[in-house]
FIFI-185171 format. One record per residue: y, z, x of N, C-alpha, C, CB in turn; residue number from 0. Coordinates in nm, 2 decimals, padded with zeros to 4 digits, always signed. Glycine has a CB too. Layout:
LOSE     n.v     n.w     n.u    ca.v    ca.w    ca.u     c.v     c.w     c.u    cb.v    cb.w    cb.u  num
LOSE       Y       Z       X       Y       Z       X       Y       Z       X       Y       Z       X  NUM
...
This chain:
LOSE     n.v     n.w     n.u    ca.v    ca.w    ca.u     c.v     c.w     c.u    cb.v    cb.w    cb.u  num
LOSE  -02.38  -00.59  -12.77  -02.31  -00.52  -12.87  -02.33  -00.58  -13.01  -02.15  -00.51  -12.84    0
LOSE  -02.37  -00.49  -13.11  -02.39  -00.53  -13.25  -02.31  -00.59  -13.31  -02.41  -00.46  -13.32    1
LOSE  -02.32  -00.67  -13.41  -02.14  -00.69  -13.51  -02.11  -00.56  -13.58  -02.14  -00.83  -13.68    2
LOSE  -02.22  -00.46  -13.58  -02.17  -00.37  -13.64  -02.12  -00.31  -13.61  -02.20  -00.33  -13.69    3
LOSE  -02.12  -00.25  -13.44  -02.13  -00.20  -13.37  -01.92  -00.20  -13.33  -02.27  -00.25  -13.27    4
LOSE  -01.88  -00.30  -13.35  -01.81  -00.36  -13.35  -01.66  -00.32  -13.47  -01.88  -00.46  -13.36    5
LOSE  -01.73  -00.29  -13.59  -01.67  -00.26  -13.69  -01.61  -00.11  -13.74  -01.73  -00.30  -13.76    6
LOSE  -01.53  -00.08  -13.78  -01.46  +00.05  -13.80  -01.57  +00.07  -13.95  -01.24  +00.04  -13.82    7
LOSE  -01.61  +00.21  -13.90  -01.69  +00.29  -13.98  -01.60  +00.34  -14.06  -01.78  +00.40  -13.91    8
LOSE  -01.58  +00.32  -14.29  -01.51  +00.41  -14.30  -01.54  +00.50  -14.35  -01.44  +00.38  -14.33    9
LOSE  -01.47  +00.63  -14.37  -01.45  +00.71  -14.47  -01.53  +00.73  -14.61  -01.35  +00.69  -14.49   10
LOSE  -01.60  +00.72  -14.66  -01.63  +00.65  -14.81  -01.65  +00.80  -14.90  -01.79  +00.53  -14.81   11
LOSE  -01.58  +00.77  -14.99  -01.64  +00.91  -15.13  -01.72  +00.82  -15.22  -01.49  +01.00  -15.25   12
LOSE  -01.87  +00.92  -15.19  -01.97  +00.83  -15.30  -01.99  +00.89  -15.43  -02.13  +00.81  -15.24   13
LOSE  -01.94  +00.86  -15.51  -01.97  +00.90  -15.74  -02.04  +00.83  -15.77  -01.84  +00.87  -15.88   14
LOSE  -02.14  +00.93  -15.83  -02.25  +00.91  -15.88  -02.29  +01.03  -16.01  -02.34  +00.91  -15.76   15
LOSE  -02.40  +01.00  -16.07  -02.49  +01.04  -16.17  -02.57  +01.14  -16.12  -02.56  +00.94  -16.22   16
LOSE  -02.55  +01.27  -16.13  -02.67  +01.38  -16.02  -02.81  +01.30  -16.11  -02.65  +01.65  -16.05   17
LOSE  -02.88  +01.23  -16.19  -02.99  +01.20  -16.25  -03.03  +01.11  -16.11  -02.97  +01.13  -16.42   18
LOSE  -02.93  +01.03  -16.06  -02.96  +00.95  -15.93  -02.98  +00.95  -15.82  -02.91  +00.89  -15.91   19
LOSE  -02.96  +01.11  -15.81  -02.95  +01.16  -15.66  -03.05  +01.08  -15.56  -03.00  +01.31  -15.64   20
LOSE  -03.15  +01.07  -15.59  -03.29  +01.05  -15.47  -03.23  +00.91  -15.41  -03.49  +01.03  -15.57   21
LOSE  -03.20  +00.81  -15.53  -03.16  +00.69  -15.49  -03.04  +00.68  -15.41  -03.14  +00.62  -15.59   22
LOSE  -02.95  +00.79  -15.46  -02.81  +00.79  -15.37  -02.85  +00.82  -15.21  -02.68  +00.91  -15.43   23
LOSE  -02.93  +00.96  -15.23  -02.99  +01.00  -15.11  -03.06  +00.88  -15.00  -03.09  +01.10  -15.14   24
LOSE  -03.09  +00.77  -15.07  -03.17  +00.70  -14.98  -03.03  +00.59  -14.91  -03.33  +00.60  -15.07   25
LOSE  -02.94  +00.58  -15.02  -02.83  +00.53  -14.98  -02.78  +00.53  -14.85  -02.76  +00.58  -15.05   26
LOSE  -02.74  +00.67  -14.88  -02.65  +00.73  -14.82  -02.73  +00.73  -14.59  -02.65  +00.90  -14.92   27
LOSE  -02.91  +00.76  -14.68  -02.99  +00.78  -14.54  -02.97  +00.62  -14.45  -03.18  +00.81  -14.58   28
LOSE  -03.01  +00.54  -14.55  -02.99  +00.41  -14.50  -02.87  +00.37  -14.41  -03.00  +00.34  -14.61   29
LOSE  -02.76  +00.33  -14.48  -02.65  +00.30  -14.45  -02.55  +00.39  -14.35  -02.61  +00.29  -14.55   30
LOSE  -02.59  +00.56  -14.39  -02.50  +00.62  -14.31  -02.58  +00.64  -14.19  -02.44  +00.75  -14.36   31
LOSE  -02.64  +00.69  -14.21  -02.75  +00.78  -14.09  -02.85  +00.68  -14.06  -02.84  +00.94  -14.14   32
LOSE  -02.91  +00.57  -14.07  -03.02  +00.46  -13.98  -02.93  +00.39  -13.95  -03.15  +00.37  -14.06   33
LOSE  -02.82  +00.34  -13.99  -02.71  +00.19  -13.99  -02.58  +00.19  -13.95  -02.70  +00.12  -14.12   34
LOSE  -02.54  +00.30  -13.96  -02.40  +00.35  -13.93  -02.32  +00.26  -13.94  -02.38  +00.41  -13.82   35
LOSE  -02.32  +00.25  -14.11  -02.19  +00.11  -14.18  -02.11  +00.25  -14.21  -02.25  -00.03  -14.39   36
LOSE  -02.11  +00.34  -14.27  -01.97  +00.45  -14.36  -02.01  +00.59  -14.30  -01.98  +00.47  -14.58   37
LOSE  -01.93  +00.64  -14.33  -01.93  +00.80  -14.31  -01.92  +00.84  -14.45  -01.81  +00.86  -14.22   38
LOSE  -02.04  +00.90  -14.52  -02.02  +00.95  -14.67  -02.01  +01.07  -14.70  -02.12  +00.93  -14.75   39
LOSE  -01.89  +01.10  -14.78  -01.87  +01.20  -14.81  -01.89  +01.25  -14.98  -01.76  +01.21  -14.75   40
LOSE  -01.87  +01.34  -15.01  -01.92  +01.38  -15.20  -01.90  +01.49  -15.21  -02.07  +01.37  -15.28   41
LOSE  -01.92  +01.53  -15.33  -01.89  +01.67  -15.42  -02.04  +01.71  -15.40  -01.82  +01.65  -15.61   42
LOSE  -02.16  +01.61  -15.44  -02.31  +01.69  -15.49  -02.31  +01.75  -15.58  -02.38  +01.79  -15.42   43
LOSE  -02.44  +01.69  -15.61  -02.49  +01.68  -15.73  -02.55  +01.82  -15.80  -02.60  +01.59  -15.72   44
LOSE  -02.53  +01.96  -15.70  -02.51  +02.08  -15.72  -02.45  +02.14  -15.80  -02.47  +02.12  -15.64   45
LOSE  -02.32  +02.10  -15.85  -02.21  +02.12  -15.91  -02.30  +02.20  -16.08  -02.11  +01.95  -15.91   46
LOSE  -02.23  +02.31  -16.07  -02.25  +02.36  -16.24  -02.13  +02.35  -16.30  -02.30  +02.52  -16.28   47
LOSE  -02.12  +02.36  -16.41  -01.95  +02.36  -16.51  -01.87  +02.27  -16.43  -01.86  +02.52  -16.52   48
LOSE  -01.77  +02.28  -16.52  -01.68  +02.21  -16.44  -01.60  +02.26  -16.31  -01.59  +02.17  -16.53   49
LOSE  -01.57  +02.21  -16.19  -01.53  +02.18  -16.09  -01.41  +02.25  -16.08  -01.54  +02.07  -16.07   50
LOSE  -01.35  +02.18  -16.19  -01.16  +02.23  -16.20  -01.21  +02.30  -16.28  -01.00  +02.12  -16.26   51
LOSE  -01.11  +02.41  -16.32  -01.10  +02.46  -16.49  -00.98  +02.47  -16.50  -01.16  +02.59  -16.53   52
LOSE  -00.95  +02.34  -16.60  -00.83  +02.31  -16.63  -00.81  +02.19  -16.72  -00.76  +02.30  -16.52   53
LOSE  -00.74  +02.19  -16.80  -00.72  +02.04  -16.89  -00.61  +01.95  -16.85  -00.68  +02.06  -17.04   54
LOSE  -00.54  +01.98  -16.79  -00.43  +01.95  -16.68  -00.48  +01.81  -16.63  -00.41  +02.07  -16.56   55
LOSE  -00.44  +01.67  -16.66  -00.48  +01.56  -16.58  -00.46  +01.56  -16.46  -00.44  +01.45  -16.61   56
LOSE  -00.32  +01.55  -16.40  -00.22  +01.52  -16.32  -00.29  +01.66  -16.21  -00.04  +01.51  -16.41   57
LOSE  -00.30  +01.82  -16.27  -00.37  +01.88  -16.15  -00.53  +01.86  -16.13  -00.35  +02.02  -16.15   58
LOSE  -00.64  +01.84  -16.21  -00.75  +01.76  -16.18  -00.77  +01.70  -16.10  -00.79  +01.70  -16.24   59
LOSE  -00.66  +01.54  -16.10  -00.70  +01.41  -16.04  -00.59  +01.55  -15.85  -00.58  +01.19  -16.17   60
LOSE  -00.51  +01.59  -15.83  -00.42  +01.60  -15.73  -00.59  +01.73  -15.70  -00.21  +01.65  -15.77   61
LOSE  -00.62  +01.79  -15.74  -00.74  +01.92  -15.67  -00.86  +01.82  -15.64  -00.81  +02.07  -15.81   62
LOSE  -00.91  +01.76  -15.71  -01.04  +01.67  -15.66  -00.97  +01.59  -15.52  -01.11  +01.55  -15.81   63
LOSE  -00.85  +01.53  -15.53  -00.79  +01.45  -15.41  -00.79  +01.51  -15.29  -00.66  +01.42  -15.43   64
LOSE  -00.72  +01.65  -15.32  -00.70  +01.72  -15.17  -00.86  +01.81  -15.18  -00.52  +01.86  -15.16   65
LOSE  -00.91  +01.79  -15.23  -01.06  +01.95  -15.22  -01.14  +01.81  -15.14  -01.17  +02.05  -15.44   66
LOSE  -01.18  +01.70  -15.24  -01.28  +01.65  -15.19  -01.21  +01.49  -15.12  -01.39  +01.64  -15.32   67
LOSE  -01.15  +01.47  -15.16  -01.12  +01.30  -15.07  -01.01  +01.28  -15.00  -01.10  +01.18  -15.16   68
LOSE  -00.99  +01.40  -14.95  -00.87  +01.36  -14.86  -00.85  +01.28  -14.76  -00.83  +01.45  -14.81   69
LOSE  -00.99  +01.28  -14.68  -00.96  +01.18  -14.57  -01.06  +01.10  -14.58  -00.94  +01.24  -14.42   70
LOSE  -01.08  +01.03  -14.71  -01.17  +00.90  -14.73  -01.07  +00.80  -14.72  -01.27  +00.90  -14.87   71
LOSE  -01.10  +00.70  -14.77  -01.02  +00.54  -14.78  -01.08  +00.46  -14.85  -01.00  +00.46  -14.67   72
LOSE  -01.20  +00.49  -14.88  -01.29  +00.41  -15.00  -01.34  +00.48  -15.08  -01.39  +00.34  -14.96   73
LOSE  -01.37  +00.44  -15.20  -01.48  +00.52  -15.35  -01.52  +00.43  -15.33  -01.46  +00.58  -15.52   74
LOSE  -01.70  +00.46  -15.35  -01.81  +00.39  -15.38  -01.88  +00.41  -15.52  -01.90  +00.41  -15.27   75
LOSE  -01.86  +00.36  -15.62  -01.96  +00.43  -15.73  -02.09  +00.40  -15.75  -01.92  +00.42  -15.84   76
LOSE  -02.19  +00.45  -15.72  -02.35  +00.37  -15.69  -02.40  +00.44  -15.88  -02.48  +00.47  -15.49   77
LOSE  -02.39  +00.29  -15.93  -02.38  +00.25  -16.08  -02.53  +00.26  -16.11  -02.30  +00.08  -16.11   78
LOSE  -02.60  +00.38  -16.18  -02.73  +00.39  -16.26  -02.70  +00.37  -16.43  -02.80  +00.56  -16.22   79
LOSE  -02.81  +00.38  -16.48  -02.83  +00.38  -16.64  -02.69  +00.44  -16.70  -02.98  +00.48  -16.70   80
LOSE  -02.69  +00.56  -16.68  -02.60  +00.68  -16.76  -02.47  +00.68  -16.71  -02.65  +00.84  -16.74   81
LOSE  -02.42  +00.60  -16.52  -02.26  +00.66  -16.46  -02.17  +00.62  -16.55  -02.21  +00.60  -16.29   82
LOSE  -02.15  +00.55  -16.64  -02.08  +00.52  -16.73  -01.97  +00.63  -16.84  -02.16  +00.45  -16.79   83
LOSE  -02.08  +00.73  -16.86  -02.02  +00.83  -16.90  -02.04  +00.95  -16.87  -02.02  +00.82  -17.00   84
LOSE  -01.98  +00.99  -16.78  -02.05  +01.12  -16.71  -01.89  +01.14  -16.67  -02.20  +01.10  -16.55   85
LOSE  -01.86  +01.27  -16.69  -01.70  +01.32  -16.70  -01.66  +01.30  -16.53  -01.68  +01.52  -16.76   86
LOSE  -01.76  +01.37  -16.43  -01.70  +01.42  -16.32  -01.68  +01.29  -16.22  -01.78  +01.53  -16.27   87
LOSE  -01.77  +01.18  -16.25  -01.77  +01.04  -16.17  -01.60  +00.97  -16.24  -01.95  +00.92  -16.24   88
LOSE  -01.59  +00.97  -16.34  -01.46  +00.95  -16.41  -01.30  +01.02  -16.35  -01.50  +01.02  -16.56   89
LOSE  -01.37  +01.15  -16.34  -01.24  +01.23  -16.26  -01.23  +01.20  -16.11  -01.27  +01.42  -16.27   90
LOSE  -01.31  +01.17  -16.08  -01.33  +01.15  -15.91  -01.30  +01.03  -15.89  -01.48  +01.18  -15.85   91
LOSE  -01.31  +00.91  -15.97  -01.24  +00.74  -15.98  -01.12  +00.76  -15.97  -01.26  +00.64  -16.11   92
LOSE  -01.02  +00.86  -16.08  -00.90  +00.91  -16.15  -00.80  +00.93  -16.00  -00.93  +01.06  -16.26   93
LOSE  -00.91  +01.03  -15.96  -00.86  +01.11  -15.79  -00.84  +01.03  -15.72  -00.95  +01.20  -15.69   94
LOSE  -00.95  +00.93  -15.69  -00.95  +00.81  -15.58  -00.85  +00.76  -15.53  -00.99  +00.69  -15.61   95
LOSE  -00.83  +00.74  -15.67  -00.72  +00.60  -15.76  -00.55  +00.63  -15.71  -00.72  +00.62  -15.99   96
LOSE  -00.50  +00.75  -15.71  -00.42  +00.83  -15.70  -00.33  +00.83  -15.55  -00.50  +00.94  -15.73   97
LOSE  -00.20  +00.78  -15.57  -00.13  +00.86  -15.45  -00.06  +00.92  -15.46  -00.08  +00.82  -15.37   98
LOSE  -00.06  +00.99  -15.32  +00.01  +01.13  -15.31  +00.05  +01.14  -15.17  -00.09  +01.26  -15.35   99
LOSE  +00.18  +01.25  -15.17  +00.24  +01.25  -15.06  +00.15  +01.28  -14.87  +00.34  +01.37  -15.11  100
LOSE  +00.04  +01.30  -14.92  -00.03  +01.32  -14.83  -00.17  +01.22  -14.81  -00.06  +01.45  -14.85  101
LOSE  -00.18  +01.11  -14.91  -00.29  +01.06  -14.88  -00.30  +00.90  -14.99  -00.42  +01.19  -14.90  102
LOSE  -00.27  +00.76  -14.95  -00.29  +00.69  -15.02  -00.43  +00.63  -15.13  -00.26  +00.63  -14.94  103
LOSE  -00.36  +00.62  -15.19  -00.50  +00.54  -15.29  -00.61  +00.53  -15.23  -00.48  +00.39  -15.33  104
LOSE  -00.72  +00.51  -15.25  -00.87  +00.47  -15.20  -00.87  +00.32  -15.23  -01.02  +00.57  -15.30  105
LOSE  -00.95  +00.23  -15.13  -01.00  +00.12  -15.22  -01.15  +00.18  -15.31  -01.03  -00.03  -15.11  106
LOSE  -01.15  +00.08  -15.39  -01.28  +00.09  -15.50  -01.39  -00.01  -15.49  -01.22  +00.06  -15.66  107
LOSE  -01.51  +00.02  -15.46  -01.59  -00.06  -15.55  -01.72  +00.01  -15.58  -01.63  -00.21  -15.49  108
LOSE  -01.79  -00.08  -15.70  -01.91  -00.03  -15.73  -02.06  -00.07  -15.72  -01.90  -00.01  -15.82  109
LOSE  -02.14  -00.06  -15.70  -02.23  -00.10  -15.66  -02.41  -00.06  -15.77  -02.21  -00.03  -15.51  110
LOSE  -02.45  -00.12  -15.82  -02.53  -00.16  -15.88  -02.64  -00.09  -15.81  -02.53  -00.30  -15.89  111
LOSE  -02.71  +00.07  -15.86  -02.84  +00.07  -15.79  -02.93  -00.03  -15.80  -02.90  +00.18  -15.81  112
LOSE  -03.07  +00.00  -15.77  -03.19  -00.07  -15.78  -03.26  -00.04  -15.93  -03.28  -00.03  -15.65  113
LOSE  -03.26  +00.10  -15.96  -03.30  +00.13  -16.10  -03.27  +00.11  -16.15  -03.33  +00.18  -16.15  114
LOSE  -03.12  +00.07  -16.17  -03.07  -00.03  -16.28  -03.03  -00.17  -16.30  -02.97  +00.02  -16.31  115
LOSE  -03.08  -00.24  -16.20  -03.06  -00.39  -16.16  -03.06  -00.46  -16.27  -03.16  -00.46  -16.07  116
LOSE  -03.20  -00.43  -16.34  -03.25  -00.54  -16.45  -03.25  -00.47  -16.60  -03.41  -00.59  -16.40  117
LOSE  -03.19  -00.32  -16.58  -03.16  -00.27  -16.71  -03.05  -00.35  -16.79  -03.12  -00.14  -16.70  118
LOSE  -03.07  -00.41  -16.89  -02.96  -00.52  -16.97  -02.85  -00.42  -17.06  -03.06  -00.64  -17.10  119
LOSE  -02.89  -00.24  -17.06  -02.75  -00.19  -17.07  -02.68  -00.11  -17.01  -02.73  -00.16  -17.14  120
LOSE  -02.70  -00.13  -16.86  -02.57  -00.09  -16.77  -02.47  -00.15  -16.80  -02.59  -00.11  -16.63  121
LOSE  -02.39  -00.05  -16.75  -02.21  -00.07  -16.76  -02.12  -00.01  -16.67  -02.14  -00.03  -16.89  122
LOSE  -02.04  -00.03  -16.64  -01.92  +00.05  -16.53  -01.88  +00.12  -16.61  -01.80  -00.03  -16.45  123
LOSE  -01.86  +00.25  -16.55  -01.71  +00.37  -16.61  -01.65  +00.33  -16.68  -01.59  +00.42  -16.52  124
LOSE  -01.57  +00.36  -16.76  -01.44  +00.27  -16.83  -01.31  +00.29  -16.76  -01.40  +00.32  -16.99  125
LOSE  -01.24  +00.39  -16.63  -01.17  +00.36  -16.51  -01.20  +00.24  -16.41  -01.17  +00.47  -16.44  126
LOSE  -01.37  +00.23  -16.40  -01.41  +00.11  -16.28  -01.35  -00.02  -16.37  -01.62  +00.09  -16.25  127
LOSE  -01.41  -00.02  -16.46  -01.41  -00.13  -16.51  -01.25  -00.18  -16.60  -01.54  -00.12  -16.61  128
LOSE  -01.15  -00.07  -16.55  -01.03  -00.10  -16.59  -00.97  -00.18  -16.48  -00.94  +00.01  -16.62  129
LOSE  -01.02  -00.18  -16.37  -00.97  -00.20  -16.22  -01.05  -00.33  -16.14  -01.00  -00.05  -16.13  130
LOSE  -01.20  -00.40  -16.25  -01.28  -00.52  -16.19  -01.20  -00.61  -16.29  -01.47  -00.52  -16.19  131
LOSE  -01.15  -00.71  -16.24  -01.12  -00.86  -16.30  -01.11  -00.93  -16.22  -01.02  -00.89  -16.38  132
LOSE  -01.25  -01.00  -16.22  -01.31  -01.12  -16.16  -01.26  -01.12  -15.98  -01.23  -01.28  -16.25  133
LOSE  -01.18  -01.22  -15.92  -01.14  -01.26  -15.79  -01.03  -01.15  -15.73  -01.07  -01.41  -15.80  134
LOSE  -00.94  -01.14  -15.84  -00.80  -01.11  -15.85  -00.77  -00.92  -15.89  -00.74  -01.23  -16.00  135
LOSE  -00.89  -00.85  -15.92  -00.89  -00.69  -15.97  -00.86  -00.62  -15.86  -01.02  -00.63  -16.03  136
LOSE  -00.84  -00.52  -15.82  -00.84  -00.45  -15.75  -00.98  -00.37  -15.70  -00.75  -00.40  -15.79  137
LOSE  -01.06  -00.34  -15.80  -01.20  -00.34  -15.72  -01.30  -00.43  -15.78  -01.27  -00.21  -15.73  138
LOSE  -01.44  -00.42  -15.71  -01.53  -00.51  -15.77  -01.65  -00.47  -15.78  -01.52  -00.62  -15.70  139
LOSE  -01.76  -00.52  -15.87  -01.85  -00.46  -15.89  -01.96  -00.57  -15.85  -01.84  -00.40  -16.02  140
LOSE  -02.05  -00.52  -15.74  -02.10  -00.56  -15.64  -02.34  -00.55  -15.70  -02.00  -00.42  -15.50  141
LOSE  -02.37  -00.59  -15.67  -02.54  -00.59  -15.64  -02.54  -00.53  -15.51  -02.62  -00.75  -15.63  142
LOSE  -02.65  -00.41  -15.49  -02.73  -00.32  -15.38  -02.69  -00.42  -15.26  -02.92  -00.31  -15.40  143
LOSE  -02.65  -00.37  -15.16  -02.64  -00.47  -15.04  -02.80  -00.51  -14.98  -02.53  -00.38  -14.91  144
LOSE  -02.82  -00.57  -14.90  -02.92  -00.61  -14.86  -02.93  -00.61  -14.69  -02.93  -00.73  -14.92  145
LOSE  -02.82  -00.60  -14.65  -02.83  -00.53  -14.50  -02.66  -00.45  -14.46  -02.87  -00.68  -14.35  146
LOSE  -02.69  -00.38  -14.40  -02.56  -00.32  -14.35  -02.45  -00.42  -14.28  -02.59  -00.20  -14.25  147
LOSE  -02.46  -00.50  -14.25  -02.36  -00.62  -14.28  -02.28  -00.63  -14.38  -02.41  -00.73  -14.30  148
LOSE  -02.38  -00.65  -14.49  -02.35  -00.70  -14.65  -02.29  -00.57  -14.67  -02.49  -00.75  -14.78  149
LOSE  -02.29  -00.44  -14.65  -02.23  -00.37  -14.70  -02.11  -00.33  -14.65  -02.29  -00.30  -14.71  150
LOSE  -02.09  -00.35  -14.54  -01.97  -00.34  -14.45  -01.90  -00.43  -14.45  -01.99  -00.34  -14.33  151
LOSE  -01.94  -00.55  -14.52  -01.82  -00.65  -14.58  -01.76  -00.59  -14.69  -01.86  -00.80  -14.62  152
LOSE  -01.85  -00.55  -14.78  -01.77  -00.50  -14.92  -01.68  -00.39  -14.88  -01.87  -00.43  -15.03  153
LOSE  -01.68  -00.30  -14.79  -01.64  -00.13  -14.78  -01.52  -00.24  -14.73  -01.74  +00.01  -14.65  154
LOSE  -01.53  -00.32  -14.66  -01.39  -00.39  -14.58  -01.29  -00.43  -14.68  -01.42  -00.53  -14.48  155
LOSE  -01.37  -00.52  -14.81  -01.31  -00.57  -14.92  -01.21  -00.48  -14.98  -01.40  -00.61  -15.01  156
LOSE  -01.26  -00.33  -15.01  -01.20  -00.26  -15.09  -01.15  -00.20  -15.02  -01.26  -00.19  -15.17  157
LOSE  -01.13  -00.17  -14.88  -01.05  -00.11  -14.80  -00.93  -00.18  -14.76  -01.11  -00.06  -14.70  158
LOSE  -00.94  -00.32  -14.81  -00.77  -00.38  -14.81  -00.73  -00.42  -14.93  -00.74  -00.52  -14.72  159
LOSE  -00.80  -00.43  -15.00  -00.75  -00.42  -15.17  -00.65  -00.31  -15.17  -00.89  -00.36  -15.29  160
LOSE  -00.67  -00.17  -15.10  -00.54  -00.05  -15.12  -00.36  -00.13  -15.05  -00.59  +00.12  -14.99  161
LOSE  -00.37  -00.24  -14.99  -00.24  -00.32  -14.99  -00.24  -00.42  -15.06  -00.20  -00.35  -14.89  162
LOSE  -00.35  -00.55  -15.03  -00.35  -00.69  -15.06  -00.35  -00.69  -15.21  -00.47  -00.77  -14.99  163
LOSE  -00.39  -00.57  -15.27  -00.39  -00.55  -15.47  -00.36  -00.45  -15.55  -00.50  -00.56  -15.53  164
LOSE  -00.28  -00.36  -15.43  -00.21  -00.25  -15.51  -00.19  -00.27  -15.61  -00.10  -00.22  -15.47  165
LOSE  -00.12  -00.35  -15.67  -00.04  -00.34  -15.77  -00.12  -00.41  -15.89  +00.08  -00.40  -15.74  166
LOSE  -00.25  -00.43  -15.88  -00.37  -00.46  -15.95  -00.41  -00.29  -16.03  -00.50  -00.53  -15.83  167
LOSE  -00.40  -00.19  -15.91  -00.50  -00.09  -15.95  -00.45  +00.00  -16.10  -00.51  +00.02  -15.80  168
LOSE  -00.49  +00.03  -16.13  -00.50  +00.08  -16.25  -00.56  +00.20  -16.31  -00.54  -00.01  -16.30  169
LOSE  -00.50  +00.30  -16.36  -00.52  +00.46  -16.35  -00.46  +00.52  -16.45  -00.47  +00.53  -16.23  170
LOSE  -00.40  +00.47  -16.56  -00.34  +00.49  -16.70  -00.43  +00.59  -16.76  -00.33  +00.37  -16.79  171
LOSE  -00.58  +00.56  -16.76  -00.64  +00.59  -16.86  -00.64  +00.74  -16.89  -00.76  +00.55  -16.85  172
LOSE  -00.71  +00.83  -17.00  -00.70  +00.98  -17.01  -00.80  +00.99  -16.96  -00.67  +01.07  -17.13  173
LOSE  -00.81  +01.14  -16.83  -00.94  +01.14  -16.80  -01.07  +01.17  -16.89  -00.94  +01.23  -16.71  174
LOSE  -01.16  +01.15  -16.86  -01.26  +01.16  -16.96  -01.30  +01.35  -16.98  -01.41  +01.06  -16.90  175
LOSE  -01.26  +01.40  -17.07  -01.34  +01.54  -17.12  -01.45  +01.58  -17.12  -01.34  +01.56  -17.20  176
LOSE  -01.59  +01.52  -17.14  -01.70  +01.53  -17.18  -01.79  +01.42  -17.16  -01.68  +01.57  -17.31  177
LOSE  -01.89  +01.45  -17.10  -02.02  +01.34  -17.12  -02.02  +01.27  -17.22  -02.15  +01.39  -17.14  178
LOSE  -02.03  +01.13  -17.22  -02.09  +01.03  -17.32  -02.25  +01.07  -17.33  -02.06  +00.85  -17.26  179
């Protein structure tokens, strides 16, 4: 029997940049379907206009929760050049983030593609990055795993962050309106 073999597969909602798809796609091939570390779920990169139509925070973040993440337990954000400001990766952290009578918080983390490793101006969301500080944040922002091990520790990390740092997480911000 594997160690992995061993481990509770979870849930995961993956936000991303549709510019990154191919990379997410290999992600997703890798880890879900060759390695069976998560079960990934998403909106896709399909999406025209906006999703909600509505300016309404509070029903955005509660329609993206129950439409798309209801029975996840983790956000993964797989971090290219541009996920920083891109509205719908923002609203879907916002959702994660969120409890509700039917479904607790997500844990969080984010993950560093490969085409942006050595770009010197990547950056996290401004929700991710309300929620990484250092040891002690509620999520964390992570380098490409290197075997489904490595990634199955992280998914574990952020999936007990939703008790062991509740009260770390952080979701104040106004959702983002518009592309940076």
């Amino acid at each position: 029997m594997s160690l992995l073999a061993s481990r509770t597969r979870r849930k995961c909602f993956i936000s991303y940049h549709h510019a990154d798809e191919a990379e997410v796609e290999r992600f997703i091939q890798t880890f879900d379907h060759d390695r069976d570390v998560l079960i990934a779920r998403g909106i896709g990169a399909s999406m025209s206009g906006d999703i909600i139509n509505s300016t309404n925070e509070d029903y955005i973040k509660s329609q993206i929760r129950e439409r798309y993440l209801r029975d996840t337990t983790v956000t993964i954000v797989l971090v290219g050049r541009e996920t920083w400001g891109r509205k719908f990766v923002d609203w879907e952290v916002g959702a994660s983030l969120r409890n509700t009578t039917t479904a607790s918080a997500s844990g969080l983390l984010a993950i560093t593609l490969p085409s942006a490793a050595d770009y010197s101006g990547k950056k996290l969301p401004a929700r991710v990055e309300d929620n990484v500080n250092g040891e002690t944040g509620y999520a964390k922002w992570w380098k490409y795993p290197t075997s489904g091990a490595a990634l199955a520790d992280l998914i574990e990390t952020a999936y007990a962050a939703r008790t062991e740092r509740a009260e770390q997480r952080s979701n104040s911000r106004p959702l983002r309106m518009r592309n940076a």
